[in-house]
N, C-alpha and C positions, 0 to 999 in steps of 0.2 A: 606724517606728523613725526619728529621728531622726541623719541623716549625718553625719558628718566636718565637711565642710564647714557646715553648717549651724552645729554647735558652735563650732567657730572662727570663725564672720560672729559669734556670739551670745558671745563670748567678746573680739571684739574691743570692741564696744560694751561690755562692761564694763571693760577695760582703762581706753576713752576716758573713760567717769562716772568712775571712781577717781582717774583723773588730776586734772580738772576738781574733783574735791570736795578731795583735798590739796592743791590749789591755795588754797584758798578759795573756788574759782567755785561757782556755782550750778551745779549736777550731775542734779535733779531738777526736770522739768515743774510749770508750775504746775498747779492746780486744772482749769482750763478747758479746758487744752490737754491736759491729759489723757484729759479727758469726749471732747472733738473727738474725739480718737484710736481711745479707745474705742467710742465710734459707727460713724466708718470703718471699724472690724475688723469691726466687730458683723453689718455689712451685707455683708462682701466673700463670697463663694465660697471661698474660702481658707479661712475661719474653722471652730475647730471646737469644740463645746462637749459633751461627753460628764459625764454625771453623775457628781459626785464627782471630778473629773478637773480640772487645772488647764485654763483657754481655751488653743486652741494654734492658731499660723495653720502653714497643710501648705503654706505657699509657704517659709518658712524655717524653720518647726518651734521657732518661740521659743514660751516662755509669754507671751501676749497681755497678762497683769496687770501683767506685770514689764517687757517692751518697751515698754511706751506710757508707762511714768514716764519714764525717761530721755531728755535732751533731746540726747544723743548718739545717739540709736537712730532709724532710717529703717526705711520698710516698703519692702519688697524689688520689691514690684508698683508702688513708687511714688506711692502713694495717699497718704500724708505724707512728711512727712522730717525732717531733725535741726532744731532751734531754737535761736536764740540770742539769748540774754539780754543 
């Protein structure tokens, strides 16, 4: 089950992309830096991949698919962080 806390660490990073993209900024990772990202989860301990099931990392319980676009979102272990364009 995914905590309180968790929701609102995964709730701030979307606040931060909404802002960014009404802004006109650039809100979404590119191409590359996403794949990076995606690799890094793919490999961590953290990571969890259940059939039919969105990717979820159990270190902050985000969906993996969706946290590694945005260029406001960091992995909690540290293993990447936010980007800027």
């Amino acid at each position: 089950m995914i905590s309180r806390e968790q929701t609102i660490n995964f709730l701030k990073t979307l606040k931060l992309t909404l802002r960014k993209w009404l802004r006109g900024e650039q809100a979404i990772a590119e191409y590359e830096d996403i794949k990076v990202r995606r690799d890094i989860c793919r490999s961590c301990e953290f990571f969890q991949q259940k059939r039919g099931l969105p990717h979820r990392c159990l270190s902050c319980g985000c969906n993996v698919e969706l946290k590694i676009m945005f260029i406001t979102a960091d992995c909690p272990e540290g293993k990447w962080g936010r980007l800027d364009y």
